[in-house]
C-alpha positions as CSV (number, residue, x, y, z in Angstrom):
1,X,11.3,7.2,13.8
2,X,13.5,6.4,10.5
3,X,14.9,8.3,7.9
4,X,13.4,4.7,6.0
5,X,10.6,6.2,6.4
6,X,10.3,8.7,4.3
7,X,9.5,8.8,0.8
8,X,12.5,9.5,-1.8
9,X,9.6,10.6,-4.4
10,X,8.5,13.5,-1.7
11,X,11.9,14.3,-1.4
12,X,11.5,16.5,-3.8
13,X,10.0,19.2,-2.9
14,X,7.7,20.6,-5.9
15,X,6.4,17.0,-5.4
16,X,5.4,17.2,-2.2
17,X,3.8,20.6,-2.3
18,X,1.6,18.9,-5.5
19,X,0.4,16.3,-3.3
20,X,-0.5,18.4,-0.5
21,X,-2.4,20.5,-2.6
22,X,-4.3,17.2,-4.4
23,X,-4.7,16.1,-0.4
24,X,-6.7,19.0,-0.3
25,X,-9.3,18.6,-2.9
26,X,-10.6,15.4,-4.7
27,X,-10.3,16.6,-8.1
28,X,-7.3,19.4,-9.2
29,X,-7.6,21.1,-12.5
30,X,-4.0,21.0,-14.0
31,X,-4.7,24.9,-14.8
32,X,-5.4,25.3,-11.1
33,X,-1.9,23.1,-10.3
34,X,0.0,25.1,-12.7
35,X,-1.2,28.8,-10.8
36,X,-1.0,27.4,-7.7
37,X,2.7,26.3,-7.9
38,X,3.9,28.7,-10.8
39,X,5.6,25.9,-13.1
40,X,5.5,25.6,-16.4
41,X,3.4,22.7,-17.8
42,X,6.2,20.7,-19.2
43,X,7.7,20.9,-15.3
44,X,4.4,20.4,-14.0
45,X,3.8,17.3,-16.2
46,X,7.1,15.7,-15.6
47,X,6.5,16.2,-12.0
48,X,3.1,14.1,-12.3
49,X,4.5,11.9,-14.6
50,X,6.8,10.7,-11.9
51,X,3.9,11.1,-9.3
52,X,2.1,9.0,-11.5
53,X,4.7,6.3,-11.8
54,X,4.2,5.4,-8.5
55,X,0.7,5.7,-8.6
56,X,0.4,8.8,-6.3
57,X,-1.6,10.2,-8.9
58,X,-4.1,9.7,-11.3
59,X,-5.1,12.3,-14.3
60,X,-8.3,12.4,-16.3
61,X,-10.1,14.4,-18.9
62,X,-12.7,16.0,-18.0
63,X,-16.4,16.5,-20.2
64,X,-14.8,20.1,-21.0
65,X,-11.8,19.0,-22.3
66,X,-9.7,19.7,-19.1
67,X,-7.3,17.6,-17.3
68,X,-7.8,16.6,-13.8
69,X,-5.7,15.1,-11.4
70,X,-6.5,13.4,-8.0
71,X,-4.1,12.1,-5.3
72,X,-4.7,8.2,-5.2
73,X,-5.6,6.3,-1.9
74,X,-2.2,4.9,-1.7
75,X,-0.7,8.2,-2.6
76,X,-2.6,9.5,0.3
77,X,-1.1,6.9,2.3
78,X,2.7,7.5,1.4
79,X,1.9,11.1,1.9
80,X,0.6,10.7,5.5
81,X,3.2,8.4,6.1
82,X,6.5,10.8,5.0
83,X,4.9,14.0,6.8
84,X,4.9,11.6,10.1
85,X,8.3,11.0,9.7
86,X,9.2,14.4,9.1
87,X,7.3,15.0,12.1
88,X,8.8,12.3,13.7
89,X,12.3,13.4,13.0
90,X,11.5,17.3,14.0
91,X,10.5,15.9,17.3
92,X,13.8,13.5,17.8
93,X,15.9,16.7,17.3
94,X,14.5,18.2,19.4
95,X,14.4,16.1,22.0
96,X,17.5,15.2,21.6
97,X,19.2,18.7,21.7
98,X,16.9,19.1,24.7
99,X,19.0,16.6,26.6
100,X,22.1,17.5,25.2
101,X,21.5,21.2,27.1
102,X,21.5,19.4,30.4
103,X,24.2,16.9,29.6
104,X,26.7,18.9,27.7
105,X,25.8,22.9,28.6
106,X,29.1,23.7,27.0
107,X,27.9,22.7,24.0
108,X,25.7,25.5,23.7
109,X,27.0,28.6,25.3
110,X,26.6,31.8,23.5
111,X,28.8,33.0,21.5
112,X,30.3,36.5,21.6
113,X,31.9,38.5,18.7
């Protein structure tokens, strides 16, 4: 595991909660984006904007006039790829402190007040 790994635009995260909602359903109505995350649309729009830019997202109008928004296959990707290492880094720590129980019990006595 590296902290490489994961992705400064999910760093964010508004950003990330958007793209795990769009990893979630093919198409998002930016109406349904907007209640689901309770941002403004100017925030919500700069936030795809930037989502966007890296080509995370695409946006579309619908036949009624609508905008929709879908998380891109390489958006998908980056998206798998920075949960893993969050995963990845979850598990390290706590491996790590595991060990460090065994090796270094002092470390972690209890405290009293």
């Amino acid at each position: 595991m590296s902290l490489l790994t994961l992705d400064p635009v999910f760093a964010d995260p508004v950003r990330l909660h958007l793209a795990s909602l769009l990893e979630v359903e093919q198409w998002c109505w930016l109406g349904y984006l907007r209640h689901a995350t309770g941002m403004s649309q100017a925030r919500l729009a700069r936030h795809l904007r930037l989502l966007g830019g890296a080509n995370y997202v695409v946006a579309t109008k619908g036949a009624d006039s609508k905008t929709w928004v879908r998380l891109t296959a390489w958006g998908e990707q980056r998206l798998d790829q920075h949960l893993g290492a969050l995963d990845a880094a979850v598990k390290a720590a706590q491996q790590f402190t595991t060990q460090m129980r065994v090796d270094e019990p002092d470390w972690f006595e209890v405290v009293s007040r």
